[in-house]
TIFIGU-104485 format. One record per atom (N, C-alpha, C, CB): residue in three letters; x, y, z. Coordinates in steps of 0.05 Angstrom, whole numbers, plus 5000, padded with zeros to 4 digits. Glycine has a CB too. Layout:
alaXYZ/...
// end
This chain:
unk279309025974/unk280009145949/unk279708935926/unk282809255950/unk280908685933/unk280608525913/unk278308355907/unk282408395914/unk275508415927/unk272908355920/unk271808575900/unk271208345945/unk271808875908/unk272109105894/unk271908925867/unk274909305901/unk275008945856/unk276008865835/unk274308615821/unk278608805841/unk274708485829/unk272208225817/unk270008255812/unk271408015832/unk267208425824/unk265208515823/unk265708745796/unk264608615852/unk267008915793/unk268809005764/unk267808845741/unk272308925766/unk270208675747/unk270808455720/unk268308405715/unk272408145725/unk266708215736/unk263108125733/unk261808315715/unk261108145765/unk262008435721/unk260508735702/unk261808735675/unk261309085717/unk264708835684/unk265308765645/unk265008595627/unk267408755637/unk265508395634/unk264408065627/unk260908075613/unk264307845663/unk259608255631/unk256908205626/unk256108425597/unk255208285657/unk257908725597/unk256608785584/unk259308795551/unk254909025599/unk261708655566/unk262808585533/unk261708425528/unk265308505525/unk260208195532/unk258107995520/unk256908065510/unk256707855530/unk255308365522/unk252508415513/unk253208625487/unk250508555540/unk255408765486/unk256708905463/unk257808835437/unk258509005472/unk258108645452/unk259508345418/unk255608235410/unk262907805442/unk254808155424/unk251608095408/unk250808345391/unk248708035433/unk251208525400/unk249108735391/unk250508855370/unk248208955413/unk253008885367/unk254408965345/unk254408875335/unk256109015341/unk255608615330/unk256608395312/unk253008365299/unk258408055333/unk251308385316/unk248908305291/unk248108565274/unk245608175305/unk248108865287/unk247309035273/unk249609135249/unk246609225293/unk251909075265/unk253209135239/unk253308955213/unk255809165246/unk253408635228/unk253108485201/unk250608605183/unk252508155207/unk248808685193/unk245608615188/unk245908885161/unk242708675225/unk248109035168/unk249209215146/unk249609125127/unk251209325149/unk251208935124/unk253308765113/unk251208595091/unk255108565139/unk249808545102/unk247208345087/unk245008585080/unk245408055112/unk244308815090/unk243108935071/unk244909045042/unk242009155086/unk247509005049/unk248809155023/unk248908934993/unk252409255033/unk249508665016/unk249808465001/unk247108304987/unk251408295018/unk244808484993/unk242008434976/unk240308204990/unk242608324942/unk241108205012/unk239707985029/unk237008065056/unk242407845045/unk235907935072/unk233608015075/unk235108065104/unk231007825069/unk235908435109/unk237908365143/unk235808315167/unk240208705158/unk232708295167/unk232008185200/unk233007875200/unk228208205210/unk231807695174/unk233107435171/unk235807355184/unk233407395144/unk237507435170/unk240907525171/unk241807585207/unk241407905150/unk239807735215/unk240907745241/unk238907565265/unk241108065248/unk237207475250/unk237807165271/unk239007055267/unk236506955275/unk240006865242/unk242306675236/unk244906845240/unk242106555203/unk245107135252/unk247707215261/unk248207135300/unk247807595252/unk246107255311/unk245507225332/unk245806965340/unk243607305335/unk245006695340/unk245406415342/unk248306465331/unk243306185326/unk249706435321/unk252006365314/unk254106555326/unk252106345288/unk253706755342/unk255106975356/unk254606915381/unk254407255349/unk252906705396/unk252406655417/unk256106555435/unk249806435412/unk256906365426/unk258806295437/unk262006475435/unk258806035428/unk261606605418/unk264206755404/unk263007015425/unk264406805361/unk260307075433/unk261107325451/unk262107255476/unk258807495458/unk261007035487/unk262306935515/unk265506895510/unk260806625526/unk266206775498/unk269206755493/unk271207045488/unk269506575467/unk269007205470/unk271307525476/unk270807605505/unk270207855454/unk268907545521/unk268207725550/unk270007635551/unk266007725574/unk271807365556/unk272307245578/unk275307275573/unk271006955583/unk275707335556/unk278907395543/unk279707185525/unk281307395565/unk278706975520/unk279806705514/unk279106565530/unk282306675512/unk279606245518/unk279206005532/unk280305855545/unk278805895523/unk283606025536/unk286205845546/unk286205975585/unk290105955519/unk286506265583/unk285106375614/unk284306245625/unk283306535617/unk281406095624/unk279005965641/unk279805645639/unk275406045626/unk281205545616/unk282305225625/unk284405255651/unk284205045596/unk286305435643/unk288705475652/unk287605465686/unk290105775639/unk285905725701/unk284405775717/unk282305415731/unk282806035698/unk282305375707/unk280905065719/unk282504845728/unk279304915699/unk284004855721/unk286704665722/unk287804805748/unk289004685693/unk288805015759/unk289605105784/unk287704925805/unk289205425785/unk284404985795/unk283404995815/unk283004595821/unk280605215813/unk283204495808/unk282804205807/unk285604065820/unk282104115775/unk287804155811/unk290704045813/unk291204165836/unk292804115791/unk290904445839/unk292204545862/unk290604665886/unk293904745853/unk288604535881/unk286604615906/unk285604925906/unk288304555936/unk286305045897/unk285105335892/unk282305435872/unk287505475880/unk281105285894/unk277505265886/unk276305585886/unk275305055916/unk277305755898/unk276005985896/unk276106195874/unk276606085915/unk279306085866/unk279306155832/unk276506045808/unk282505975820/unk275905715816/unk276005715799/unk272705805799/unk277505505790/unk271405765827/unk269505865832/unk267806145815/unk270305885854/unk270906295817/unk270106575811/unk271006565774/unk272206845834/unk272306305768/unk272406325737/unk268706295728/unk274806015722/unk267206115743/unk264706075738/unk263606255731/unk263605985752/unk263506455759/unk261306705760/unk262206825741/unk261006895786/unk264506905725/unk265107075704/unk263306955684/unk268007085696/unk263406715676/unk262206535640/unk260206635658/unk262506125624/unk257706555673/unk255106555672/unk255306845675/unk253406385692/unk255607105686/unk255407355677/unk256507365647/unk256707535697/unk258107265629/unk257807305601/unk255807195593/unk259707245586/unk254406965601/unk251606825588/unk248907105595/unk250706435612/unk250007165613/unk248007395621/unk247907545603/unk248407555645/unk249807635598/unk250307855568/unk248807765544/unk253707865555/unk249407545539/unk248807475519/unk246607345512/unk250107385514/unk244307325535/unk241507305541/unk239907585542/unk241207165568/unk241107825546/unk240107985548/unk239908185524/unk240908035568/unk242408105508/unk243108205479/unk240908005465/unk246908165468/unk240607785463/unk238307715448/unk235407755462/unk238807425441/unk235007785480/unk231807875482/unk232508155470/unk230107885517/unk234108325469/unk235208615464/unk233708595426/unk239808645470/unk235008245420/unk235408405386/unk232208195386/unk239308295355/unk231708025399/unk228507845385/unk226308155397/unk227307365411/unk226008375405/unk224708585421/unk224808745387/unk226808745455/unk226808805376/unk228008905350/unk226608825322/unk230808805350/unk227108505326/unk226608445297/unk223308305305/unk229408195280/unk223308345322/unk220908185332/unk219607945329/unk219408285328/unk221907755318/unk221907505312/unk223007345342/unk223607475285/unk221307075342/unk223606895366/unk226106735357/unk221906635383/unk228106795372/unk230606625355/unk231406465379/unk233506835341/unk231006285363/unk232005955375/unk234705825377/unk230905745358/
// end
């Protein structure tokens, strides 16, 4: 049951990553057409700068995954922290897949 459950999370992780990229740039990209600015521009320089702030909403916070690291180092409970891993790299997933999602879009490469 409680593999069940983890395989879950993995998934949510992956596509709240991928939901925070894709909003956060289309809606800004609103935000900068209103504000007289050029929005494909706007949402590369949104995208790079939403890179780390989506992994951090998947993941709930940062204090979670130190907290989680610290178990696993201090108290020998490596499989926690094991599985704190696979969560961040399934939010990196998200958030690799939300930018080929938006460079497919604006059809620019963003670096």
């Amino acid at each position: 049951m409680e593999e069940q459950r983890f395989f879950e999370t993995i998934f949510q992780y992956y596509f709240i990553a991928l939901g925070v990229m894709i909003g956060g740039t289309l809606i800004g990209s609103i935000g900068a057409f209103a504000a007289g600015e050029a929005p494909y521009t706007y949402i590369a320089r949104l995208a790079k700068s939403l890179r780390i702030w989506a992994i951090v909403a998947a993941i709930g916070g940062t204090f979670d995954a130190i907290t989680t690291f610290e178990k696993g180092l201090f108290e020998g409970s490596t499989i926690d922290m094991f599985k704190q891993i696979l969560c961040i790299i399934s939010a990196m997933g998200g958030v690799q897949t939300a930018l080929l999602i938006i460079e497919w879009l604006i059809q620019e490469e963003i670096t």
